[in-house]
N, C-alpha and C positions, 0 to 999 in steps of 0.2 A: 518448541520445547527447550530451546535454549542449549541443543546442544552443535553446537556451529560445525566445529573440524567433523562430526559425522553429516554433517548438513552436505559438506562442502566436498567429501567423500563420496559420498550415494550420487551425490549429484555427478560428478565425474566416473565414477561408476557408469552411469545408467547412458552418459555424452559416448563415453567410451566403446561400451558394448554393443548400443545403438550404430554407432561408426555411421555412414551413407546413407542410412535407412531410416534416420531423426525426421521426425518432422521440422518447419523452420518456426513452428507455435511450441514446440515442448525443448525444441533447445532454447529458444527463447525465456521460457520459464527458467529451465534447469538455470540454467547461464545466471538469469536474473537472482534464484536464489542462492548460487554461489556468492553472488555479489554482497547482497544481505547476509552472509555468514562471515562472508569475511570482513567487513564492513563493523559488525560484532565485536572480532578477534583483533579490531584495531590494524585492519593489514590494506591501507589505501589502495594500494599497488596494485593487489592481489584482486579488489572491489571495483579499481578503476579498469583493468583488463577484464571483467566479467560483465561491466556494463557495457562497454562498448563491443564485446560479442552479443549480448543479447540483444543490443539494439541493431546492430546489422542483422540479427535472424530476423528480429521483426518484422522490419522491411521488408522480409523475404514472404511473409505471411500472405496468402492467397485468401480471400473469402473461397469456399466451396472446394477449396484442393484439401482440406484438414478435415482428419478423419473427427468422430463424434466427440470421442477420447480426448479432444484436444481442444474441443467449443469452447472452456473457459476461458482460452487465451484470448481474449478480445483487444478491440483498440485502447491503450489507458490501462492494462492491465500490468504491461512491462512497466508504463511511465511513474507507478503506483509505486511500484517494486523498487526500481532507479531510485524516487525520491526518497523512501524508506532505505539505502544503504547510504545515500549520497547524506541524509538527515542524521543517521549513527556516528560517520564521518566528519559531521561539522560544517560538511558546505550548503551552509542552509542559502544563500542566491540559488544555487542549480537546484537544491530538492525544491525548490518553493516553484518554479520554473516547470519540473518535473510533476508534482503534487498538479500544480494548476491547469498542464498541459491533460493529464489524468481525470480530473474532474470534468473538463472540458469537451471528451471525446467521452460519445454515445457508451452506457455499460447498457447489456442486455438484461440487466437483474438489478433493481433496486438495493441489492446487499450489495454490489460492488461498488455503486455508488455510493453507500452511507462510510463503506472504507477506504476510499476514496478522501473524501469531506473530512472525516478522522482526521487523516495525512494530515490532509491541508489546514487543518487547525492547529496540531500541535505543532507547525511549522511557523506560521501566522504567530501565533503565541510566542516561539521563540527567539524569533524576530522582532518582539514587542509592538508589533500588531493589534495586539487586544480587542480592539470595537472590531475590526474584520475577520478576528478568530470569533466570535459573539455570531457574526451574521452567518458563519459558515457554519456552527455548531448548532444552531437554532436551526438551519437548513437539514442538517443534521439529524438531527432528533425529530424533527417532523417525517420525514423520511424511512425513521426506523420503528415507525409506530406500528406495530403488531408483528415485530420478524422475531424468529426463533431461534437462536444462536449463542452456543457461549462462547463463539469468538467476536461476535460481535458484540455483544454482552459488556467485555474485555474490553473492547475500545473505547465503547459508550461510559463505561467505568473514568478508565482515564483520561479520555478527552473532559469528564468533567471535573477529575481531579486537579486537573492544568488551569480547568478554565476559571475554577474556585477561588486555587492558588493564587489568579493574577489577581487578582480585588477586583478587577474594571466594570467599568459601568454594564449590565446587561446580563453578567455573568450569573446572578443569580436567577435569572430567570431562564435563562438558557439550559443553567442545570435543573430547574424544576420541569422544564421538556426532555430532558433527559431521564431525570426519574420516571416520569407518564412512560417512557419506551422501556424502562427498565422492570416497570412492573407487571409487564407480559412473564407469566409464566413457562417455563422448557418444559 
C-alpha cells in the first residue's frame, strides 16, 4: 500500500512485543519486510541491517517446529523478499542472485512461484537481459493460467508492461500469455 515508515513500524511493533516468543519464520518475514520498506524510503542501511537479520532467522527455520500461522514462510520466500529490497536499492547482481536463488527452491503454491518468476524478470529486464526475461515471463504466464488474485493480477500487469517496453524479440508473444492469464475473471 505504499506506505513504508508504517510498514516498518508495525513491523517493529509486532519483533518488539513478540520479544522471545517470535517464531524464527515470522521474524524472518517481519525483518524481510522491514527491509523492503526501507529499501523504498531509500535508507540502504537501514535495508541492509533487516536483510541480514531475516536471513539469519531463516536459517533458524525448522520444517515442523512452526506453527500453522507461519506455513507461508517457506524456502524462497525470504530470498523473493531480499531480491525485491536489494532490486529497489539498485543492486540488481545480488537481487538477480536472490530472485534466482527464489525461483529455484521448492514453493508449495504455484502463486508463489509465478511471484517469484515476476521478480526474476523485472530483474532479467533490468539488466538488459531481454531473451531470458522472455523465457521466464512465458514460464510465467503459463503458470498463472487460471489463479485468482489482484495481486498477482498487479504483477502479471507489469511484468508485461517492462516486457513490452523492451521491444525484444519474444515479447509480444509472452505478453499475449500474459493477457490468456489475465482474462480469468476475480
Amino acid at each position: 500500500m505504499a506506505e513504508y515508515r508504517q510498514a516498518v513500524a508495525f513491523a517493529e511493533a509486532a519483533l518488539r512485543t513478540a520479544g522471545t516468543q517470535i517464531t524464527p519464520a515470522l521474524a524472518a518475514d517481519l525483518h524481510a519486510m522491514q527491509a523492503k520498506a526501507y529499501a523504498h524510503l531509500g535508507d540502504g542501511k537501514g535495508a541492509l541491517s533487516c536483510i541480514r537479520r531475516a536471513e539469519s532467522e531463516a536459517e533458524c527455520i525448522r520444517p515442523g517446529s512452526e506453527p500453522d500461522e507461519t506455513g507461508y514462510v517457506q524456502p524462497g520466500l525470504v530470498n523473493v523478499q531480499v531480491a525485491e529490497a536489494l532490486f529497489s536499492l539498485g543492486d540488481l547482481p545480488a537481487a538477480r542472485e536472490h530472485a534466482t536463488a527464489a525461483v529455484g527452491s521448492p514453493a508449495t503454491h504455484d502463486r508463489g512461484r509465478v511471484h517469484r518468476l515476476a521478480m526474476l524478470t523485472h530483474i532479467e529486464l533490468r539488466q538488459g537481459r531481454a531473451d531470458r526475461a522472455v523465457e521466464i515471463a512465458t514460464e510465467m504466464a503459463e503458470r498463472a493460467q487460471g489463479m485468482e488474485s489482484q495481486r498477482l493480477r498487479d504483477r502479471l500487469r507489469a511484468v508485461r508492461e517492462h516486457l513490452v517496453g523492451s521491444g525484444c524479440a519474444g515479447a509480444d508473444e509472452a505478453a499475449e500469455l500474459i493477457d490468456g492469464a489475465l482474462r480469468v475473471p476475480l
